[in-house]
N, C-alpha and C positions, 0 to 999 in steps of 0.2 A: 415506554419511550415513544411507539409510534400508537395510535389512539385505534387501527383494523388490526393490530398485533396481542397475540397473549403475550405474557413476560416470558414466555417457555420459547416463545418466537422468537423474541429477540434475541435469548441468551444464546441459539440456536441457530439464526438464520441461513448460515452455511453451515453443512455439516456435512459429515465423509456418506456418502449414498450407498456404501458398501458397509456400513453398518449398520445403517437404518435398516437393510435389505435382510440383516442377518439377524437384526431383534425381530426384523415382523417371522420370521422364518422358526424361533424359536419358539414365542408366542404361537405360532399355528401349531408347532410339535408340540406344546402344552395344550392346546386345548383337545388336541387329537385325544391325549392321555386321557382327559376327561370325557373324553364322549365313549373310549372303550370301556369304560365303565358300566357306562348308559346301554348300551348294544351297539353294532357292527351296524346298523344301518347309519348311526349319526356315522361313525367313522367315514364311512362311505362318501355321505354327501358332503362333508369337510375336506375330506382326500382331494377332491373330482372339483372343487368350484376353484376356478380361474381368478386370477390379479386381475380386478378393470384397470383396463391399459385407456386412455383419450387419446387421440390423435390430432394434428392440427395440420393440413397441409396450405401453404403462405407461397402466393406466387407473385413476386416482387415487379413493384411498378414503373412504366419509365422510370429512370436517371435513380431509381431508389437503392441506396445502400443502406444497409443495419449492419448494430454494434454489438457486442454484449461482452461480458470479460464472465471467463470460466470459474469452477469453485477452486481451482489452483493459479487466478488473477493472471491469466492470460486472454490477448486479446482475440476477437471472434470479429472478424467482416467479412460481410457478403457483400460483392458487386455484380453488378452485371457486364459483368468482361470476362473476356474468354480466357484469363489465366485463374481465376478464383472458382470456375464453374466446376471442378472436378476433383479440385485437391480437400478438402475437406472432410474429415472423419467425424466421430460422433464426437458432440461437447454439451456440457452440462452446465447451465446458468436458471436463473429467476426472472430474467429481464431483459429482452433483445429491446432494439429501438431505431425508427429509421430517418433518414434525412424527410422523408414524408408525410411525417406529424403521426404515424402509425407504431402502435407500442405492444408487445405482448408481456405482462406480469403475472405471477403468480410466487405467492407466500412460500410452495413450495418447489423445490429444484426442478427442471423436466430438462430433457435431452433433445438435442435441435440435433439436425444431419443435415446435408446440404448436396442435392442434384443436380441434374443439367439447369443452365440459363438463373443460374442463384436463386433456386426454387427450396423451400425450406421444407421438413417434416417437422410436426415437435410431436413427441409426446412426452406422459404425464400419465403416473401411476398415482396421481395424488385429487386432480380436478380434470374438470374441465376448462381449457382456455383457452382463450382466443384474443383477438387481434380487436382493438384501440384504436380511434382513431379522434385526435384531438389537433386540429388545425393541420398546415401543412408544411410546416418546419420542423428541424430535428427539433430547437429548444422549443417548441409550443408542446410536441408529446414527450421529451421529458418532466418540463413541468409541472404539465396535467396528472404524470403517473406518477411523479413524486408526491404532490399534493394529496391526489388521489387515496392511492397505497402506503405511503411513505410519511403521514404527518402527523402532527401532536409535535408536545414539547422537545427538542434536540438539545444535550448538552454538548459542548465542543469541547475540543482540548487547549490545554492552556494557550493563548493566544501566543506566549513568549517563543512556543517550537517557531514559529514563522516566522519571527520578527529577526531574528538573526542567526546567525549560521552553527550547528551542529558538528561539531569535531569530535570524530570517533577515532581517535587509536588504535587499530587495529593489531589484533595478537601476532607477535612475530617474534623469531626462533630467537633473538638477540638482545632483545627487549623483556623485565618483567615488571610489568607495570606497576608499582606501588606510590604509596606518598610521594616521594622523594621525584619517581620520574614525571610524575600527573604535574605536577610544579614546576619542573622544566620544561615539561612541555607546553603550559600555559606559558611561560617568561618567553619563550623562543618564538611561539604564535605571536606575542604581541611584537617582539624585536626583528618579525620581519615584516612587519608595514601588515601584519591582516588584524580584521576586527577583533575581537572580543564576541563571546558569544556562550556556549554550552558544550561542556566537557564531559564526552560518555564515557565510564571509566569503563574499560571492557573487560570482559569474565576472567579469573584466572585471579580475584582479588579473594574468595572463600578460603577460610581455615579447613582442612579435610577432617578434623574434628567436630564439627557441630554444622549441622545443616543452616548453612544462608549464615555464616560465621564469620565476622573477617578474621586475615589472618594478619594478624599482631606483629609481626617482623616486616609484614608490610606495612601494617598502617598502622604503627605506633599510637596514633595523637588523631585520628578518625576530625575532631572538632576545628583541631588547629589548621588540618589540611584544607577542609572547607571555608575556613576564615578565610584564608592567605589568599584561595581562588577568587572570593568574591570578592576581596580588597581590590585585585586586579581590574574587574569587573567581569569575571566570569561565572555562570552557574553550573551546576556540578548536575548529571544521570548517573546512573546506576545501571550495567546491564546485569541482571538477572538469569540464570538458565536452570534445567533440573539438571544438567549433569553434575557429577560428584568426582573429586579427587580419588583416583583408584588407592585402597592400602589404608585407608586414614576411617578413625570411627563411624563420621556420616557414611560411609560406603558400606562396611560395617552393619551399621544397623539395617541401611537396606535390605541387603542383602541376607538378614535375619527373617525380618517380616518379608521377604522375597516382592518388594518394591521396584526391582531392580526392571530395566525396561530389556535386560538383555548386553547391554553395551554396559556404557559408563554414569549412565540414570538415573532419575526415578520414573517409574513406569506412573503417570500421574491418571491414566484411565483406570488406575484402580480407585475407587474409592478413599481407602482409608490411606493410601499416599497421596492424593490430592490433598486430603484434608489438612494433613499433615503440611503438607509444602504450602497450604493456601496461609494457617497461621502460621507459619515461621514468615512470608512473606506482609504479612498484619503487623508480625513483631518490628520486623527492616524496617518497613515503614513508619511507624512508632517512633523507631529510639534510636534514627540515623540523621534525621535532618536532610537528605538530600532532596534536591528541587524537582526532582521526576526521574521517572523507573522506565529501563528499558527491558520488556518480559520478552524473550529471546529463545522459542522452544525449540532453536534446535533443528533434527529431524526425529521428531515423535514420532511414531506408530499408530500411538493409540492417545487417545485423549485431547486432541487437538480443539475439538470445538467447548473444552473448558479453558484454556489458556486465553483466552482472551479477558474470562471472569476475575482474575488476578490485579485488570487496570480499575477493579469497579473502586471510586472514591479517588481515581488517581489524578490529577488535574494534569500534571506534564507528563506524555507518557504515549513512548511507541509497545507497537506489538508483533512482532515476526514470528512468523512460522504457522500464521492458524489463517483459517477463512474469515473474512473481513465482513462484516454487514453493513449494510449504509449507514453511510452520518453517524458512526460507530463513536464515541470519545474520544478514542484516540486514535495514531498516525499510523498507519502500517506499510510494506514495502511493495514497491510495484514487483508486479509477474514476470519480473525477466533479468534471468542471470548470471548472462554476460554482454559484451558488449557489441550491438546488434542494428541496426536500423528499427529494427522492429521497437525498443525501448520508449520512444514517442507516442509509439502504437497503441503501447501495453498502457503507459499512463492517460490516455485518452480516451482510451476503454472504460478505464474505471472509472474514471469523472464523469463519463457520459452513467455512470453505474451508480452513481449515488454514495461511491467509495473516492471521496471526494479528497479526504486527508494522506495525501503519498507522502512517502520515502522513496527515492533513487539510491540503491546502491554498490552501481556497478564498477562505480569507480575504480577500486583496487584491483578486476578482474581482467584490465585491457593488458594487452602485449605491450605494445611499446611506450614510447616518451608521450608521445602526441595524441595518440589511443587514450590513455590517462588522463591528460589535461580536459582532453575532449570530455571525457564523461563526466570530471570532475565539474567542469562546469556547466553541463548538462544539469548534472545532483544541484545544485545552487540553484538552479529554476526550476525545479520541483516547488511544491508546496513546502515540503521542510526541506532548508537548505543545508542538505546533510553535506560533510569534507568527511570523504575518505583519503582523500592523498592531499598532504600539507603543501605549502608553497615550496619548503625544503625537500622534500621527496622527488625533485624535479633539479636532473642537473644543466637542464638547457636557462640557459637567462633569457632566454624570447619566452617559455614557456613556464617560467617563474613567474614573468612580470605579467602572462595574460591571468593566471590563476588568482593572482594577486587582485588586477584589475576588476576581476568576475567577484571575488570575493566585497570587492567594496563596491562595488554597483551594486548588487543585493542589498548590504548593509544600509545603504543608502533609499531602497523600496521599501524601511519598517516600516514607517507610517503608513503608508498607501497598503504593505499588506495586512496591517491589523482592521484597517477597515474592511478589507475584502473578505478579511476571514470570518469580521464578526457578521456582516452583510450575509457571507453563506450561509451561515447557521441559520441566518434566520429564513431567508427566502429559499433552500437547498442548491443553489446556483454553484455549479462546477466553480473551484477557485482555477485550476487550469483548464481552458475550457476551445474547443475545439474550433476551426474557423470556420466551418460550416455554423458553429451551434448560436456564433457570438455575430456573424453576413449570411445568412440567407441566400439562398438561390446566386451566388452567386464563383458556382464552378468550382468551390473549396470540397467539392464532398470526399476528393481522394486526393486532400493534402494532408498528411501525418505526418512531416518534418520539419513543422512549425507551429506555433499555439498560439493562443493570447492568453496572459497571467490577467486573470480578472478581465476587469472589459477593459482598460486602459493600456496596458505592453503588449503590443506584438513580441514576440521571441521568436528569433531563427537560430539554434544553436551550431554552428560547425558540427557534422558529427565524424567527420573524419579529420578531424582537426586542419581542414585549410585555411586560408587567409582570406577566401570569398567563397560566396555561397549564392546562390540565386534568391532571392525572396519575391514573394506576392503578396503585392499590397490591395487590400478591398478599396470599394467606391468608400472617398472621405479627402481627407485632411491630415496629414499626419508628421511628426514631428521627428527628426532622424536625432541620433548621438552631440552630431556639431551643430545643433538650432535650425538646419535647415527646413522648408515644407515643403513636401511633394504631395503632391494631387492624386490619388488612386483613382479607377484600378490601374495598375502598374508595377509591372515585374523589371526587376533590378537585380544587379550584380553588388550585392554590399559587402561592406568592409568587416572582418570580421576578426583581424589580426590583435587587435587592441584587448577585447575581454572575451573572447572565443564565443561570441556571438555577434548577429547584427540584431539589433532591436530599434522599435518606434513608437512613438507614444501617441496614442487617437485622437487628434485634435474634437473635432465633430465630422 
């Protein structure tokens, strides 16, 4: 996929560092075995040689801040202010990057820490690396390292995740989702004023009898169900997970060849239950018909950096729960999971990471009415515009009609984002993209409560669900919600009541 990478790279690019640690560590106790063969002197000198460790110490420039998102998609900044100078513990990434056109890469993971005056350490038990330096903006050294590092052919994922909104049903004590309610619950989507879009049918649809089986009292007619949705104009996902019905045969058989992860699983870092779980999900895919799979691992243990091989050939198609690689096929979910300030933070991380395809979804996790709204329309300006909480899930009518309003103003961006998504594939260009990344020098380097979707929308989302919100507008031209033009730069008080954002389109 990228043209500096083996295929073992990329299947691989993140992966848990506490395992890689614990094969080299076995591998050395094997070769130990063989050298006591040989004589006590190899043992000896195998015993006594050191890991080369590299070091890299990075002492940050005027006004420079760097980004990077961790292998568990959390976000990483360093500034030079005296509230970030101290709190920092160790974090693990491939890729930091700074307002300064200055980059550090390396194929394999290495550990940053972070000192007085936002003075970095990295090391790296794997190379030697060092710092990049490709013009003087953040987008010139992302670029150059994308390009760089990062290039050869990209496939994306289906263009259709973007183009309209994402309804997942969420598993709840009251509700068991089968035919019958996925069909109500499309007629009621359309009967209250929202789009039409893609329907994830969430876990809990497997027979306990046959691994990746439906169960037949739910989904009688499998074909007719999918009809009826697309008649509506809706497409149908699939989530996917290993876990298993406890009692029922698939559990069962696990449970024989001792598959089991411990819990309610399959443990898929084993081998022959991967294998196992990879064709039953060959078969789904085969002889189901749906429009795209969502591979949902859970909390794994063990085998994380195989779940992601499950989307290979999938065109529509999210992946939760594993380490994300860049410009990966498909969509996976941003680093933050609950509802936070910081969730702008975390999605701006990744973009600037080359993990360019997010999900938001934090939606169902906030407290209250307003909490909820907020985030939900947060999720809708993501790159995929996932609904965790329906227009109905909301019994305020002010905050009906803004979820409502966010939902069709997205619906209303397809065009504009299928071009931006097919553009990113090609150029690697964040589709959410930072305002530093998108104005230059011009004082955004520690704004994360605002973005621009592609190069054309500003987005300021409410995130405490108010009715106004401050925005900064760069040097331009730009175009408000009611036709008006305002002149940047220019900070304002905007409206945000109407679709739980204030947004502007970039004139020139």
């Amino acid at each position: 996929m990228y043209a500096s990478f083996s295929k073992k790279q990329n299947n691989h690019y993140f992966y848990n560092q506490k395992t890689r640690t614990t094969m080299k560590k076995f591998f050395l106790s094997f070769l130990l075995l063989l050298a006591a063969g040989a004589g006590g002197a190899s043992v000896t000198a195998l015993a006594t040689e050191p890991q080369q460790a590299y070091t890299l110490e990075i002492t940050p420039e005027t006004s420079e801040r760097w980004w990077g998102i961790d292998l568990m998609g959390r976000a990483w900044n360093v500034y030079q202010k005296d509230e970030y100078r101290s709190s920092w513990g160790s974090f693990t990434t491939n890729m930091l990057i700074s307002n300064t056109g200055r980059y550090v890469f390396s194929a394999e993971p290495f550990a940053v820490s972070c000192g007085g005056n936002g003075a970095m350490t990295i090391e790296s038990h794997h190379e030697k690396v060092e710092v990049r330096k490709s013009g003087s903006t953040l987008r010139e050294a992302y670029l150059m390292c994308v390009h760089r590092h990062m290039s050869g052919e990209r496939t994306m994922p289906s263009v259709g995740l973007f183009t309209q909104p994402v309804y997942r049903p969420g598993l709840r004590p009251d509700i068991t989702w089968g035919a019958d309610e996925i069909v109500a619950f499309a007629r009621r989507t359309v009967a209250e004023g929202s789009p039409t879009g893609i329907i994830v049918i969430p876990e809990g649809w497997a027979s306990p009898h046959r691994l990746l089986g439906f169960d037949r009292e739910l989904f009688p007619d499998l074909p007719a169900m999918l009809g009826e949705l697309r008649e509506m104009g809706f497409k149908v996902m699939l989530t996917v997970t290993p876990s298993l019905p406890v009692g029922g045969r698939a559990f069962s058989d696990a449970y024989r060849n001792r598959w089991l992860n411990g819990e309610d699983g399959l443990d898929i870092g084993k081998d022959a239950a991967f294998t196992h779980f990879h064709e039953r999900v060959a078969q789904l895919v085969a002889e189901t018909g749906f429009d795209g799979y969502v591979f949902d691992s859970r909390c794994l243990a063990t085998g994380r950096e195989l779940w992601a091989t499950l989307a290979d050939g999938v065109d529509m198609c999210i992946v939760n729960g594993t380490n994300t690689r860049p410009f990966a096929p498909y969509a996976s979910k941003i680093g933050c999971d609950s509802c936070s300030a910081s969730a702008t933070e975390h999605l701006l991380a990744a973009s600037l990471s080359g993990d360019i395809y997010k999900v938001s979804s934090v939606g169902m996790m906030c407290g209250n009415e307003r909490e909820k709204a907020a985030w939900t329309v947060l999720s809708l300006f993501s790159p995929v515009a996932a609904v965790d909480s329906t227009v109905w899930d909301f019994e305020d009518e002010g905050l009906r009609n803004r979820v409502r309003a966010a939902l069709q103003l997205r619906a209303s961006m397809a065009e504009y984002m299928e071009t931006t998504v097919r553009e990113s594939a090609k150029t690697g260009e964040p589709i959410v993209q930072h305002m530093e990344y998108r104005f230059p020098k011009q004082g955004f380097s520690d704004c994360d409560d605002q973005f621009m979707l592609g190069s054309r929308y500003l987005i300021a989302p409410s995130l405490d669900g108010a009715a106004k919100r401050m925005v900064r507008l760069p040097r331009g031209r730009w175009r408000t919600a009611d036709g008006r033009t305002l002149r940047g730069p220019l900070v304002l008080e905007a409206d945000c009541s109407t679709a739980g954002i204030a947004y502007f389109e970039f004139v020139r």
